[in-house]
N, C-alpha and C positions, 0 to 999 in steps of 0.2 A: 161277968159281962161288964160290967164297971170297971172293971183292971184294965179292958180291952177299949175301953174307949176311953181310956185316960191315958196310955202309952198310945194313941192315933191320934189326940190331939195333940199329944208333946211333939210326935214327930212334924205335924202341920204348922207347928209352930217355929218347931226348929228352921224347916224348908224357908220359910218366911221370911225369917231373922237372916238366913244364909243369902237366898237371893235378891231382897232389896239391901243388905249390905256391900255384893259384890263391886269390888274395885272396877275401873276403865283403865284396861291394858294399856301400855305406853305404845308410842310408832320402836318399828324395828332397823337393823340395819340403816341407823341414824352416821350419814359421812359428808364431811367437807368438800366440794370441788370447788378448784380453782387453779383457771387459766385465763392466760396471758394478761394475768393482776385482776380479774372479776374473783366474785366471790357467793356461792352459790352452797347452802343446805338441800342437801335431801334426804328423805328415810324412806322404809315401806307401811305399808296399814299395820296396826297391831292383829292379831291371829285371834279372830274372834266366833265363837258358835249362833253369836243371834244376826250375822250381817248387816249391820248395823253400821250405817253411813256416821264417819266421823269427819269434826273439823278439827285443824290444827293453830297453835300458835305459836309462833318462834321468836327467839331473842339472843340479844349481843349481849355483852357485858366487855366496858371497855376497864377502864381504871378500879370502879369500884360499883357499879350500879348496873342494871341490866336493862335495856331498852328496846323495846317491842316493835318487833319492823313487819311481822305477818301477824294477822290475829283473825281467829274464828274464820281458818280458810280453808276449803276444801283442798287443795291443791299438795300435791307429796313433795313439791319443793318450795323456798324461800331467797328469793336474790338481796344478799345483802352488800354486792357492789357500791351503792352509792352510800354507806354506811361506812364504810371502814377507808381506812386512810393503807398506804402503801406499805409501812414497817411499825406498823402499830401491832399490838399483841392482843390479844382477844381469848372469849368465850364464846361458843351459842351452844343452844340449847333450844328441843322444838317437847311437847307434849300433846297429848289426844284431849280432845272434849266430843260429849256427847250427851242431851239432856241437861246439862246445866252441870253436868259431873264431866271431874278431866282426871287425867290420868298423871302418873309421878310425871318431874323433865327429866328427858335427857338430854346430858350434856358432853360438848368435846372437851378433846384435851385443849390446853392453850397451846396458840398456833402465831407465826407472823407471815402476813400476806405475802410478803417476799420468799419467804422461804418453802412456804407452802404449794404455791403457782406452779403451773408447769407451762412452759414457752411450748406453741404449736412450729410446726414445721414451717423451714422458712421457704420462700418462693425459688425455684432455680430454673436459669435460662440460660440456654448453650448459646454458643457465637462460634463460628467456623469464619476466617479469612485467610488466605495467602499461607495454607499449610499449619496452621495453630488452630486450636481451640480454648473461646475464653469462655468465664462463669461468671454470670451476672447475678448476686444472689440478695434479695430483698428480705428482709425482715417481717416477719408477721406483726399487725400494730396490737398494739395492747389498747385495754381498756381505760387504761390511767397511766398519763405521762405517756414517754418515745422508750423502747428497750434499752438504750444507750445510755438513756438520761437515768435509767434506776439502774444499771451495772455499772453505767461506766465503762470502761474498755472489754468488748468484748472480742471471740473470736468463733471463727467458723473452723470446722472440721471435714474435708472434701474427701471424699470415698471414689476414685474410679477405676475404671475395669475395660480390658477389651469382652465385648457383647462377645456371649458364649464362651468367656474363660473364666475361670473359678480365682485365678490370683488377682486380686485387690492394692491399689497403692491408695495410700494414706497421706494425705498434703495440708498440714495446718496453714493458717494462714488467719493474717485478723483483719486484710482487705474484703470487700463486698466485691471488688472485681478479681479474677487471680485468672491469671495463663497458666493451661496444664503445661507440665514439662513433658520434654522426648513424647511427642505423640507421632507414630508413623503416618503416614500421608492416604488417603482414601479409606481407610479402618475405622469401623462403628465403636462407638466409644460412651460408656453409659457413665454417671454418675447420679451420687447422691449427699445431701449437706445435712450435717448437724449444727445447732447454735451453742458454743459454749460459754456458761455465764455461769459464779458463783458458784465453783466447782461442781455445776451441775452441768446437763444436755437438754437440749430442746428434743422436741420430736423429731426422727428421720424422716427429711424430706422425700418426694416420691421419684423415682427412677427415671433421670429423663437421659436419653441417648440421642446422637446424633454423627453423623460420617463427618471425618476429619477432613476438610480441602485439600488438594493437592500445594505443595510448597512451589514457592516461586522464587525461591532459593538458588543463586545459579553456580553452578559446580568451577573451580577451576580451572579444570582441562576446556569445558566448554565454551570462558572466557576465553583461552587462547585458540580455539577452533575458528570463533569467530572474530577476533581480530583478528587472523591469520587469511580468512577467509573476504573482510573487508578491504584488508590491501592489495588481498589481488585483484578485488574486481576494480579499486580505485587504479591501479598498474593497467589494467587491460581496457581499463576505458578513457587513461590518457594516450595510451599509445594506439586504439585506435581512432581518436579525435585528429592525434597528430598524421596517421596518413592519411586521412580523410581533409583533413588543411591539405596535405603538397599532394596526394593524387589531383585536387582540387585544382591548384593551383597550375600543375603541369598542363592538364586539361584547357583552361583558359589561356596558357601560352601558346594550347596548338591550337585552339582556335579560333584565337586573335593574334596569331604572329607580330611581332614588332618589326616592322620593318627599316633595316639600315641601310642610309645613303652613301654613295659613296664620299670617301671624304676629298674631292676637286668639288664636285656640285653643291656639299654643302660650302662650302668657301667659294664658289662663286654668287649663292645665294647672299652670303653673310656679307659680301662688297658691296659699295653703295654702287649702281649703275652710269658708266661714264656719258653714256649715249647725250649728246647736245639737246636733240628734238624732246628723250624722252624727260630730261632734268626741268629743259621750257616746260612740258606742259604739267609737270608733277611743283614744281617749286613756283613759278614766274605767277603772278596776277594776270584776270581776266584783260587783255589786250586791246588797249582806248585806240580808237581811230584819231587820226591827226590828219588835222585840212590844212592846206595852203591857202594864203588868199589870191585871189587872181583878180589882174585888174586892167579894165581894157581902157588904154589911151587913144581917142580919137584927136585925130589932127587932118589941118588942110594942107593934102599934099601939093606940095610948088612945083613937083614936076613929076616926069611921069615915072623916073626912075625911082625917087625916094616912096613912092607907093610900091614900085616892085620891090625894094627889097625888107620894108618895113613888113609886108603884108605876109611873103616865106615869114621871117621870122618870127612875129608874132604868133602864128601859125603855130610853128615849133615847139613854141615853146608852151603853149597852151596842151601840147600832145604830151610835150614831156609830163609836165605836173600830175598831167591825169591818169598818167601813168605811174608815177612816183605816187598818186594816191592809191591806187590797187596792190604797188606794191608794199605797202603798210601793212597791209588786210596780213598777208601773207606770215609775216611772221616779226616780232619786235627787232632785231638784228639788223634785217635787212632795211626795218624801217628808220630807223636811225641812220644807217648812213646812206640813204635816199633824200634824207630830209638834210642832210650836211652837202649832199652833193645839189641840191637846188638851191640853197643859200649862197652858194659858187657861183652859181649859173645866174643867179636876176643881176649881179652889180653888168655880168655880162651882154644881157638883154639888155639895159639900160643906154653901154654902150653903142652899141648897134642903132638903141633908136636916135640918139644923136646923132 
């Protein structure tokens, strides 16, 4: 009876010694991520029978020391992005705690961010004009610094396809814009981009398609159809301008006739006119009346004869004058020598009255 409860306490004892000795499992499936230059720890829970909520603590080691960027954290991962520089070499390392007891670290291999990283797929955008299709292809930004500025010259790798056929063309290129070659005209046309940097590949980007434009390319023959076609319409539209001028013109000769005189009428138009009267009254001044003076001499006749014959002629000649004045009126010719011919006649009157 004593034998029996001295090997049931040793085993009580043992249990004792075994179970508050036991270790705290490490995390499992402890792996680096990193893209586009971030930098990111993660692991899973260690495999455990009592379910037993752990925290974790993770660390860098740069040069020579190790430096604590997550501590006592529930969390199965640790961002150590703002931590490490671009082509710097590194450690980390994460281990379990729970109860004030933790578990061995694990640690990775040495790694450099550059070389580590993986570049996500870059943007791509079709462009269709005038029978061609262009690629516009953007870069994905990184976390630290521009992609260009940590390679340096990179290049893209363009994959396209007619939609629905299996053979693929391949077109490097180290522009961000590029023109596909030989693309047929209205045919859907798919592509897809890789980034090449540092003898590595980015992610393939995702499949974008789009229908080719029709070209507006103009064929040769069809240049000479239409110059050929230009000059005849410029030929048939000077030559119907031109009878539409002389039908035109005909027209206004018949029905406005010109008419021609004979040529005596116009020659006697073109003479100056001889006619006497018609020259007086087209050439000569408006026609001044001109008086005589007339003048009556009384005397005392001595007898009875010298009153007969003074009295006729006085008479006379008072008819004449007054007559010699109406003929003035008549016309300038006649008045002139009217008035030359009574200039004759008074020295004659004169004598008479002697």
């Amino acid at each position: 009876m004593v034998a029996v409860l001295t090997c049931l306490s040793v085993v009580l004892l043992f249990y004792i010694v075994c179970v508050g000795t036991e270790k705290v499992p490490a995390p499992e499936n402890v792996r680096v991520i990193s893209q586009n230059m971030g930098l990111v720890l993660k692991w899973d829970p260690p495999r455990s029978t009592t379910n037993k909520l752990f925290n974790y603590t993770a660390e860098r080691k740069g040069w020579s020391t190790y430096k604590t960027v997550c501590i006592d954290s529930s969390s199965l991962s640790c961002d150590f992005t703002d931590e490490v520089s671009i082509f710097g070499t590194y450690h980390l390392r994460v281990r379990a705690e729970v109860h004030g007891e933790t578990s061995d670290w694990v640690e990775t291999e040495e790694f450099s961010v550059d070389e580590k990283t993986e570049i996500s797929a870059p943007q791509v955008e079709l462009i269709s004009r005038k029978g061609q299709t262009e690629v516009d292809i953007t870069d994905p930004p990184m976390k630290k610094k521009n992609l260009r500025d940590i390679f340096g010259n990179i290049s893209y790798l363009i994959r396209f396809w007619k939609e629905g056929e299996t053979e693929k063309i391949d077109l490097p290129s180290e522009q961000s814009r590029v023109m596909l070659p030989r693309l047929e005209p209205l045919v859907n046309y798919c592509v897809k981009v890789q980034i090449l940097y540092s003898n590595h590949k980015s992610q393939t980007s995702n499949m974008t398609c789009l229908t080719n434009t029709a070209s507006d390319e103009v064929q040769p023959h069809v240049i000479i159809v239409v110059l050929l076609v230009s000059f005849l319409v410029v030929l048939v539209t000077v030559v119907l301008i031109f009878l539409a001028v002389w039908y035109g013109y005909k027209g206004c000769r018949f029905m406005f006739p010109r008419a021609d005189l004979p040529e005596d009428l116009k020659k006697f138009l073109s003479q100056r006119s001889q006619c006497s009267v018609l020259s007086a009254m087209q050439e000569s001044a408006p026609v001044k009346e001109h008086f005589c003076e007339l003048r009556i001499v009384h005397k005392e006749p001595n007898s009875s004869q010298d009153s007969q014959q003074i009295g006729p002629i006085g008479t006379q000649a008072h008819k004449n004058e007054c007559c010699i004045g109406a003929d003035v009126k008549q016309n300038s010719e006649e008045n002139t020598e009217m008035i030359s011919t009574t200039t004759e006649q008074k020295p004659l009157l004169a004598e008479k009255r002697l």
